[in-house]
C-alpha positions in Angstrom: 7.3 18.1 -6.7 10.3 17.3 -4.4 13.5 16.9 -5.4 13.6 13.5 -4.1 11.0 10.7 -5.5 7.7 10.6 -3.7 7.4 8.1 -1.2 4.3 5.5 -1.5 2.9 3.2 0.9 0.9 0.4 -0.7 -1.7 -2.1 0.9 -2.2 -5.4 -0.2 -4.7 -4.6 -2.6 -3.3 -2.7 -5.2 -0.9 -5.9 -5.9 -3.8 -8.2 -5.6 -5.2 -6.2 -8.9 -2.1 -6.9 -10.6 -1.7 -10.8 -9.8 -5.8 -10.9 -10.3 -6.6 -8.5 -13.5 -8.9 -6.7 -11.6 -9.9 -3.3 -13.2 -7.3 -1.2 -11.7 -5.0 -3.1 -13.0 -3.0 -0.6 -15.1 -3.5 2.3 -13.0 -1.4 -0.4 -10.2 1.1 -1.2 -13.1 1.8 2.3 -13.8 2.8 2.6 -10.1 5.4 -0.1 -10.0 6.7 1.4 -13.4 7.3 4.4 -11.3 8.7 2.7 -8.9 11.4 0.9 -11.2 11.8 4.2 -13.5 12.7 5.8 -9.8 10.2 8.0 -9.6 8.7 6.9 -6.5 9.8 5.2 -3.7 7.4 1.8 -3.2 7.1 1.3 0.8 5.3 -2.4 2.0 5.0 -4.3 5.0 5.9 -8.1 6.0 1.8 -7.9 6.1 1.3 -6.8 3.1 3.2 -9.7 1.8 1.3 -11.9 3.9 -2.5 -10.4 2.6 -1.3 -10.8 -0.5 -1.1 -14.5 -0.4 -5.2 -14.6 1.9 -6.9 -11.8 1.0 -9.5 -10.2 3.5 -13.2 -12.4 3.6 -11.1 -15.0 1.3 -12.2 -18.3 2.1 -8.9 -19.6 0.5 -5.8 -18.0 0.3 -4.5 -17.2 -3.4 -4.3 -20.2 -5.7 -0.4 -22.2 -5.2 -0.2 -21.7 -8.6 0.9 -17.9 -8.4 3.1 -18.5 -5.5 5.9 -17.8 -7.3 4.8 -14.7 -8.9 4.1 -13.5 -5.5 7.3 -14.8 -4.2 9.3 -13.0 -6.8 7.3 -10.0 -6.8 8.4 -8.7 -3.5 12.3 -9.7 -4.1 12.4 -7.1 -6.5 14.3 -4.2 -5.8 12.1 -1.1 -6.1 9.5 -2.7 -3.1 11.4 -1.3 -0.1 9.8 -3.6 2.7 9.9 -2.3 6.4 9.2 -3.9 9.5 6.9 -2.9 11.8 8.7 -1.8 15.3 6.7 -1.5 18.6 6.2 1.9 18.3 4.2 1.8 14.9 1.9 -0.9 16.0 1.1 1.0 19.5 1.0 3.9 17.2 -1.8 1.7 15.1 -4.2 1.1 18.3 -4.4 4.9 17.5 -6.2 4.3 14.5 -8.1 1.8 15.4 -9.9 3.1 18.1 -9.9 6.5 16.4 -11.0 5.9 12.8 -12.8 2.4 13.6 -10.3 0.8 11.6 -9.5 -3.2 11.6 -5.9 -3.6 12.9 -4.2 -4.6 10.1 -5.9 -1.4 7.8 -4.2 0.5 11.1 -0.5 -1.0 10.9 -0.6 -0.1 7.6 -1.5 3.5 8.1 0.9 3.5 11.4 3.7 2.4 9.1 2.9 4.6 6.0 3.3 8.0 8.6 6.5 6.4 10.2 8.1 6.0 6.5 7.1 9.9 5.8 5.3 8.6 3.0 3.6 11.3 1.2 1.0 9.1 -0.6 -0.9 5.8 0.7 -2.9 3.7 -2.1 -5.5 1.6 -1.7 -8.3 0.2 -3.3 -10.3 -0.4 0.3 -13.3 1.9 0.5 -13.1 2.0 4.3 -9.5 3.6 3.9 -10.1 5.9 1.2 -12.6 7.2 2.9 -10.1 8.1 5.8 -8.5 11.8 6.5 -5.3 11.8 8.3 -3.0 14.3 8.7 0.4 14.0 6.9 -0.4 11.6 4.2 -2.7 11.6 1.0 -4.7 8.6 0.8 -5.8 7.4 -2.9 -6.2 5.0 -5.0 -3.3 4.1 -7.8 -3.1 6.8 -9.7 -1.8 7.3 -13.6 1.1 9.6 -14.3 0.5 12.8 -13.4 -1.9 12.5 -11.1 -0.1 11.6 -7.7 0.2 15.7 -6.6 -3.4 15.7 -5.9 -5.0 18.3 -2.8 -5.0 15.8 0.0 -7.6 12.6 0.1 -9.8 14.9 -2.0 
């Protein structure tokens, strides 16, 4: 392990299984208790945010009723949230044309390999099928398990 906390990139729906009770629920919750032990560094995007709130294939964004929770949510300290430059998103068309990816799946991976994060979770089957060079993509993991052989 390095001698600085691992840095993790997470897409929208690994805090959508928090704020929904979905099944992964825990393993998500155990990565934000990394994240405000120190243990990793938690990397987003102003996108991320903003799938949070109208999912993918949601007919409706999340109800107004959790608003605040999501509000909150990403104030707190340990969520380091970085903008997306021109560089990352002409970096994403990459990916996009590449790995057949939508664009938004791309700016996430684009931004992910700009931050040097080591690890990028996701629940999305289409991305966790993906093999890219520089970054392990997996879903949340428990304790323990986050120095696994690459996307294996």
């Amino acid at each position: 392990m390095p001698n600085r906390p691992l840095k993790v990139y997470w897409d929208s729906c690994c805090f959508l299984a928090i704020l929904n009770g979905e099944t992964e629920e825990d393993a998500c919750k155990e990565t934000i208790h990394q994240a405000k032990s120190g243990e990793i560094e938690l990397y987003v995007s102003p996108l991320t945010m903003a799938e949070t709130v109208r999912p993918r294939l949601s007919p409706k964004p999340t109800p107004k009723e959790v608003r605040d929770r999501v509000v909150d949510f990403f104030e707190n300290d340990y969520i380091k949230v970085v903008n997306i430059e021109r560089e990352v998103a002409r970096r994403s068309l990459d990916f996009c044309w590449d790995h057949n990816l939508h664009a938004r799946d791309a700016l996430h991976v684009a931004l992910a390999l700009e931050c040097e994060c080591e690890i990028f979770e996701t629940l999305d089957k289409t991305l966790l099928a993906l093999r890219i060079d520089g970054i392990i993509i997996q879903k949340p993991a428990r304790k323990g398990q986050m120095e696994i052989a690459p996307n294996s």
